[in-house]
N, C-alpha and C positions, 0 to 999 in steps of 0.2 A: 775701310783701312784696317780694322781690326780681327776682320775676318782676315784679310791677309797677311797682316801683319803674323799673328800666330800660326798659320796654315807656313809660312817660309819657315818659323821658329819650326816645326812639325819636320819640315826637310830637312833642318839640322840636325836632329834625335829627337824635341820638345816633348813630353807629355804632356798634352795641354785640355783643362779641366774649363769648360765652356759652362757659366753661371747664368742661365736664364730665369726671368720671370717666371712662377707657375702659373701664371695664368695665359696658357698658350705659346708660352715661349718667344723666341725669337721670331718677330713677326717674319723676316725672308723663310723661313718654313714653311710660312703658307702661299707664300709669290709664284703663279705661273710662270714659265711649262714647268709641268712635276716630270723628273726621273728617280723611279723606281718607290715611286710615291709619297714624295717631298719634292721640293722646291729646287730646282737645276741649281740655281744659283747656291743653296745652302748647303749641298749635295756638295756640289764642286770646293766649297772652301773651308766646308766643314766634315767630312770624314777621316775617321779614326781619332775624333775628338771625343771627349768624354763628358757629357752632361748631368750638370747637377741644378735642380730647380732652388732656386732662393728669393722670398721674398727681403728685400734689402730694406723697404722699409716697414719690418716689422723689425723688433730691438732682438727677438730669438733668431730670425735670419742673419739679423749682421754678426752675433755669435758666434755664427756656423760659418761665416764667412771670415771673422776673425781666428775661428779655430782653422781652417782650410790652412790660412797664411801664417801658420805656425812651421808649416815645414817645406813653404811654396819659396822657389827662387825669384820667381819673378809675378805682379799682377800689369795687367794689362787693360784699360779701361779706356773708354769713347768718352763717358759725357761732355755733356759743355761745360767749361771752367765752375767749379765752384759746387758742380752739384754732387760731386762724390762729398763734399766738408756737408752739405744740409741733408746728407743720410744719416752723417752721424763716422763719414768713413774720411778725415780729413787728409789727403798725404802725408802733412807732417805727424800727425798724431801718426800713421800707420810708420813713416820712416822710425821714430823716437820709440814706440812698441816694436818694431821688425827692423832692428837699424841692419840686416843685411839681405833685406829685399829691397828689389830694383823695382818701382814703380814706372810704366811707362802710359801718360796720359797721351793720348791720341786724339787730337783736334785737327778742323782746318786751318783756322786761323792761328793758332797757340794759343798760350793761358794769358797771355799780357796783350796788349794794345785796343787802337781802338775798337777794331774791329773784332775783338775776342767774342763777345755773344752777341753777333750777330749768325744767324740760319747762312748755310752756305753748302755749295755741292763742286765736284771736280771743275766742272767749265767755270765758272766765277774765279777758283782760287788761278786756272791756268790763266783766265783772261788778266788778274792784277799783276801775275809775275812775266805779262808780254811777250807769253808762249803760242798767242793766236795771231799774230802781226793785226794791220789795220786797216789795210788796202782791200783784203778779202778774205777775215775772219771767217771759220770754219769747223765745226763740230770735229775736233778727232775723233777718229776709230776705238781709241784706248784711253782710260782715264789715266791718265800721267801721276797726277797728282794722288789719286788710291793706289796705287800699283805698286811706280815705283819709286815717285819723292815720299811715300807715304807708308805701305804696306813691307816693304823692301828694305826702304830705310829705316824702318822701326826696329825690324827685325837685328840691321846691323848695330845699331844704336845699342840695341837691347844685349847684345853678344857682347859690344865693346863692354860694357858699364859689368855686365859678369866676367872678362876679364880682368877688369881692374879688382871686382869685388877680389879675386883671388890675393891681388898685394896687400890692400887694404882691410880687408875684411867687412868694408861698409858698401851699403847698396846704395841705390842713389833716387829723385824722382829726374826721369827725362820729361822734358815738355818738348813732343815731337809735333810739328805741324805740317800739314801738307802744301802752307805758301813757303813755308820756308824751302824743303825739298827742292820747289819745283824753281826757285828764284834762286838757289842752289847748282843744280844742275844745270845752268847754263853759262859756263865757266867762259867759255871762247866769247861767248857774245858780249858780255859784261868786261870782258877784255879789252874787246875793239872799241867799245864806246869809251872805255877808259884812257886808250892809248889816240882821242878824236877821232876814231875812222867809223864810217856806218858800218849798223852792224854787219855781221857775216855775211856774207851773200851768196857764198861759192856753194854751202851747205843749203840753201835756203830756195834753188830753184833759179840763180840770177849765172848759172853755168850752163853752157847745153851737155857737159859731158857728166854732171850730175842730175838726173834728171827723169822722167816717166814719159815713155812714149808709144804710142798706139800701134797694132799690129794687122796682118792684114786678115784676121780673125774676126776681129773685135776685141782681142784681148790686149794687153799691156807691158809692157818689159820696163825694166831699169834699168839704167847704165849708172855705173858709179867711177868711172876711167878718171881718177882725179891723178893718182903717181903716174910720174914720166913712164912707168915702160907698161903700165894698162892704157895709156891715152896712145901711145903709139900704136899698140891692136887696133885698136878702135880707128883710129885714123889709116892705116892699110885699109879700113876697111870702109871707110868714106870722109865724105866731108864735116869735120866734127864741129858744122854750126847749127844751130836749131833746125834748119829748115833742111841741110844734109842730113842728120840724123833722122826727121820726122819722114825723110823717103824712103831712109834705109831699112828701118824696121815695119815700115806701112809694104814691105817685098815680102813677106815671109810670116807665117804664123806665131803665134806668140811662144810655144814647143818647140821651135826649129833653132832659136836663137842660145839657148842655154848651151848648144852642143855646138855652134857658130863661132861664138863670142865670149864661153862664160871666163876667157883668158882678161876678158876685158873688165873684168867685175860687170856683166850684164847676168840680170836674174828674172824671172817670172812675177808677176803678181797675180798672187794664187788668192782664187775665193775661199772665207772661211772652211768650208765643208772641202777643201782638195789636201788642207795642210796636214792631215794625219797621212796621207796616203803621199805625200811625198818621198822620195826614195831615201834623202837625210834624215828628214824627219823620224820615218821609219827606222830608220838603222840605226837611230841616237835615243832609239824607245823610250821618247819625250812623254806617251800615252798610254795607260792601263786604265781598261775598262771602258775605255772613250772618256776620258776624263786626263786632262795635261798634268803634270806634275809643275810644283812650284819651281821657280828657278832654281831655289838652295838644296831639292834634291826631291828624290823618291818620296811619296806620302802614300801611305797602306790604308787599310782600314773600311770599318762600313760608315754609314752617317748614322749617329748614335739618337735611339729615340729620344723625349722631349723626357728629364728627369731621369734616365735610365742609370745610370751611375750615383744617383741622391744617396742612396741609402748606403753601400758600399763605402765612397767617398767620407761619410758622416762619421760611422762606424769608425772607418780608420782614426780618426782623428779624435774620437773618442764621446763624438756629444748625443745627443738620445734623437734617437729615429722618431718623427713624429706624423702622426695622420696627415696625408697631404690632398 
């Protein structure tokens, strides 16, 4: 969440100054498959970032870490509740030292409740906020909860709270979590249980004219014909109940339907490896270098060696370069 959270900050303008352990760094730098020899994953959410090595629990690293946030808008931090206060680096002590930096702690669970230090990863936090139903639970494709109740909404979180610094002149700590996001984002559902009706269905696969169906390829289409004048295409064009539609698109390859139907909100389901070479996709130049940009905009840059920025960054702020 952290990697993405500042990689969106990055799309907005951010300079953003990536504090690793020297002893190796961030361990997804050494994570298989390597592109361009490092770690795809650190590659992809970490270039044009700037790295500085910091041991945090040495008292001359947190220094340097307190000299950094001498002219830093914003820090950004993962640990689990409590362990930035037993470095020695407590929020509020940094808020009452830097009252107009924006602290943004970044957990799954949040800083409070029961569940605060417990170990936890995307599928768990999606499974507590009843993003997986129960009938036939199912690994999504996409972490929801890293992405974008987490990575996404950090980012916005992080923008609001520098807005207001502008009226106020004070910064703030957000406690951003990724059950919240995700128990968050589903507004309509939390709706209907609240107004007694089960939830959603029409969005959920319990519609045939919302829905995924097979083609006479092997491959798969979508139909999303939910407004009155896309269900009307769709129905010119057969019988819009599960078992009319599962003939009509089992007639024709899964290619043939986009230029058929696509009046009908019907769209392809493309394999990862097709979606750069899409003709949108393409023309919306989502991709440089083979690498997607974040949603909040273009991101430049190479992936910065492990430390390569230490000395520069030290310098600037005034504190003595030491053998590392």
């Amino acid at each position: 969440m952290l990697f993405r959270s500042t990689l969106c900050l990055q799309g907005l303008g951010a300079t953003v100054v990536k504090i690793e352990d020297p002893r190796g760094g961030d361990a997804v730098r050494h994570v298989p498959p390597t592109l361009d020899g490092c770690g795809a994953w650190f590659t992809a959410l970490n270039r044009g970032k700037r790295s500085v090595t910091i041991d945090l629990k040495d008292p001359e690293g947190r220094e340097d870490l307190l000299a950094l946030l001498e002219d830093a808008d914003v820090l950004v931090e993962s640990f689990r509740p409590g362990v930035l206060a037993r470095l020695g680096l407590d929020p509020r002590m940094l808020r009452t030292r830097f009252p107009r930096l924006v602290i943004a702690s970044l957990t799954g669970w949040g800083q409070t409740g029961p569940y605060a230090l417990l170990p936890g990863h995307d599928l768990g936090f999606m499974a507590i906020a009843g993003m997986l139903g129960v009938e036939h639970p199912q690994v999504p494709r996409l972490q929801w909860g890293d992405f974008a109740a987490g990575g996404l909404a950090a980012a916005l979180r992080i923008a609001g709270a520098l807005v207001s610094r502008q009226a106020t002149g004070e910064g703030d700590w957000l406690d951003i979590a990724m059950l919240d996001g995700l128990v968050g984002l589903q507004q309509t559902q939390f709706a209907q249980l609240a107004a007694g009706a089960p939830p959603d269905t029409l969005l959920t696969g319990g519609a045939p004219q919302y829905g995924i169906y097979r083609c006479s390829d092997g491959g798969w289409i979508t139909v999303a014909a939910l407004e009155p004048h896309f269900y009307a295409e769709l129905a010119a064009a057969a019988d819009v109940s599960e078992e009319g539609l599962t003939r009509l698109f089992a007639s024709a390859p899964r290619d043939a339907w986009l230029t058929r139907l696509g009046g009908a909100c019907v769209a392809p389901v493309l394999a990862l490896d097709e979606v750069a070479r899409d003709p949108q996709v393409a023309a919306r130049g989502l991709f440089a270098g083979g690498l997607v940009h974040p949603p909040t905009g273009p991101v430049a840059g190479t992936v910065p060696a492990l430390g390569e920025h230490t000395d520069e960054e030290l310098a600037r702020v005034g504190r003595p370069v030491r053998a590392r």
